[in-house]
C-alpha positions as CSV (number, residue, x, y, z in Angstrom):
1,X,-257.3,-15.2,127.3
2,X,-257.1,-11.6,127.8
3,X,-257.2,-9.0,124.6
4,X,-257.7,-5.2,124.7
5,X,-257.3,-2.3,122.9
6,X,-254.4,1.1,123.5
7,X,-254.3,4.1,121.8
8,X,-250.8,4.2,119.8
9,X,-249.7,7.7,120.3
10,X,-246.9,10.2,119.4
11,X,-246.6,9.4,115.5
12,X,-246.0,12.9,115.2
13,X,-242.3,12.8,117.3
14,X,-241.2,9.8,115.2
15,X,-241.0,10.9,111.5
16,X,-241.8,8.6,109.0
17,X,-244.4,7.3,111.3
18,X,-246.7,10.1,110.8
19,X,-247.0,9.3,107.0
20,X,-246.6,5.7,107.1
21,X,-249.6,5.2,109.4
22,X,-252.4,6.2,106.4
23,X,-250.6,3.7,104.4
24,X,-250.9,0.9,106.7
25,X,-253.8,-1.5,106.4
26,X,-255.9,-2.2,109.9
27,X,-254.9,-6.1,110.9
28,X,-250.9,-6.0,110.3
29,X,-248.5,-7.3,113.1
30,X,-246.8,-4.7,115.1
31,X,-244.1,-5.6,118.0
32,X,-244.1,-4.1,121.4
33,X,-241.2,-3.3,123.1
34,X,-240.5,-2.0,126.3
35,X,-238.5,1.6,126.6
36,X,-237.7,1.9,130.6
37,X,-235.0,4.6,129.7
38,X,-237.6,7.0,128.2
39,X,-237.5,10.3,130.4
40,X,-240.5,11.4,130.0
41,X,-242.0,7.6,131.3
42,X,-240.6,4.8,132.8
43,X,-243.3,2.3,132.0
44,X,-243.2,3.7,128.3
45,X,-244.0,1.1,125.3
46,X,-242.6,1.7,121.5
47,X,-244.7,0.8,118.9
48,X,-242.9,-1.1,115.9
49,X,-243.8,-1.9,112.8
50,X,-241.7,-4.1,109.9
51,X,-241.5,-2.2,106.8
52,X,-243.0,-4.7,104.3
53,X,-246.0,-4.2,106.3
54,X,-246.6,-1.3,103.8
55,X,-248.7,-2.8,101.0
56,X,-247.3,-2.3,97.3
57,X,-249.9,-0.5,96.7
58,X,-249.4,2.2,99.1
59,X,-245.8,3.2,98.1
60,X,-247.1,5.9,95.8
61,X,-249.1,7.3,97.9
62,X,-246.4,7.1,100.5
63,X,-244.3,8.2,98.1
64,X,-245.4,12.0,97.8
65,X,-246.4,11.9,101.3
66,X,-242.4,11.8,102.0
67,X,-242.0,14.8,99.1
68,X,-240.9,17.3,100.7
69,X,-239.7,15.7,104.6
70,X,-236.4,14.0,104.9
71,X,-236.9,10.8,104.1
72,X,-237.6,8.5,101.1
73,X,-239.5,5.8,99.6
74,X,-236.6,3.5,99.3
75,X,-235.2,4.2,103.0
76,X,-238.5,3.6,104.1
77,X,-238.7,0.5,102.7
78,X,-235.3,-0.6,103.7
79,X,-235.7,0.7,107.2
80,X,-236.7,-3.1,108.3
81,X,-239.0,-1.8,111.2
82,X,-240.5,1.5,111.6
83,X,-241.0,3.4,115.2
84,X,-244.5,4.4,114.8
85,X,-244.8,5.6,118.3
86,X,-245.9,4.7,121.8
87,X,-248.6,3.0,123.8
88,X,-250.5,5.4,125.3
89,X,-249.5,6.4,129.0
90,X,-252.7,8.2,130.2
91,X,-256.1,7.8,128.5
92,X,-258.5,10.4,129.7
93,X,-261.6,7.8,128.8
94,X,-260.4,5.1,131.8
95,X,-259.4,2.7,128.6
96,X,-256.5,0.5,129.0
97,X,-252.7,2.1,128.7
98,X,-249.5,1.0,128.8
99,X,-249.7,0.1,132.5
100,X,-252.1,-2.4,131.3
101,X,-250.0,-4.0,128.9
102,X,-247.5,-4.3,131.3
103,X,-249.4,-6.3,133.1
104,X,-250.7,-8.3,130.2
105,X,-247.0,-8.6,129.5
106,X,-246.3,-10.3,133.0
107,X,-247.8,-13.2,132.3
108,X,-246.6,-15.0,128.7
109,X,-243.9,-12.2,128.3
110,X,-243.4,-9.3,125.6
111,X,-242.4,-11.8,123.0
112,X,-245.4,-13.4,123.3
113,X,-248.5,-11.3,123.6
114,X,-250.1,-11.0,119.8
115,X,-250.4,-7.3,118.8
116,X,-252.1,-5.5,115.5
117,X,-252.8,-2.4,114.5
118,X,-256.4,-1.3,114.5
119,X,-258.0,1.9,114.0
120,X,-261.0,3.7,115.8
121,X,-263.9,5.0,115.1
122,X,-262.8,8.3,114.7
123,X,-259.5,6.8,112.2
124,X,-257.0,6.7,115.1
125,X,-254.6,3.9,115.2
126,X,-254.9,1.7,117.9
127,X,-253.3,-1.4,119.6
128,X,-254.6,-4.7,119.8
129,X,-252.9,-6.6,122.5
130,X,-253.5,-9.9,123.6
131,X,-251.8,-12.5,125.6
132,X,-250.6,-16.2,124.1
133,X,-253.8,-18.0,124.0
134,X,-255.7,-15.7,122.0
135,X,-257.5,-16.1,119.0
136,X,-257.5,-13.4,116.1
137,X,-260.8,-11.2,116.0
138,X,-263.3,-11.5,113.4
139,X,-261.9,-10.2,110.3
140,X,-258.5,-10.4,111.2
141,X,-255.3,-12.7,109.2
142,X,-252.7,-14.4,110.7
């Protein structure tokens, strides 16, 4: 069994993302999905997220978040999945990246590593990623 964590970068470049991420609770599934046409990196990761995962009692807050930007509540909602961003490409700490889920993801395949989002100690979102066998960390649903 192999599990890490990965920064989830780039919110900001993905609009709603960067107002749906304070609405989403830590523990929530996410789906990874590889982008090998991106031109900025070849080995880069999207970050999705499936748009019920916004609790109920969030869309308020959500709501006036979006006042203002082009989107809305109900488009949100309706969205199905939301691009919150990417896996991280370099991490300046040594931590993993997306070259090591990649490699993760060479062994039971993209469909099946288990993935959640988690936040830091300093409130930025992270990536839980783990391969087939795993087993959901302390705290965590299924």
């Amino acid at each position: 069994m192999t599990n890490f964590t990965v920064p989830l970068v780039g919110a900001h470049f993905h609009p709603p993302a960067k107002w749906v991420l304070p609405c989403l609770p830590a523990g929530i599934i996410l789906r990874l999905e590889p982008d090998p046409g991106n031109p900025y990196d070849e080995f880069a990761i999207r970050v999705l997220c499936a748009s019920e995962s916004i609790p109920v009692g969030q869309h308020e807050m959500l709501a006036e978040a979006l006042v203002g930007t082009a989107f809305e509540l109900a488009d949100v909602l309706a969205a199905g999945e939301i691009w919150l961003g990417f896996v991280a490409k370099k991490v300046p700490d040594g931590t993993k990246n997306n070259l090591d889920v990649h490699e993760l993801a060479k062994g039971p395949g993209w469909a099946s590593l288990q993935t959640r989002l988690h936040f830091d100690l300093a409130g930025k979102p992270v990536v839980w990623v783990s391969d087939e066998n795993a087993k959901p960390q302390i705290g965590e649903t299924k």
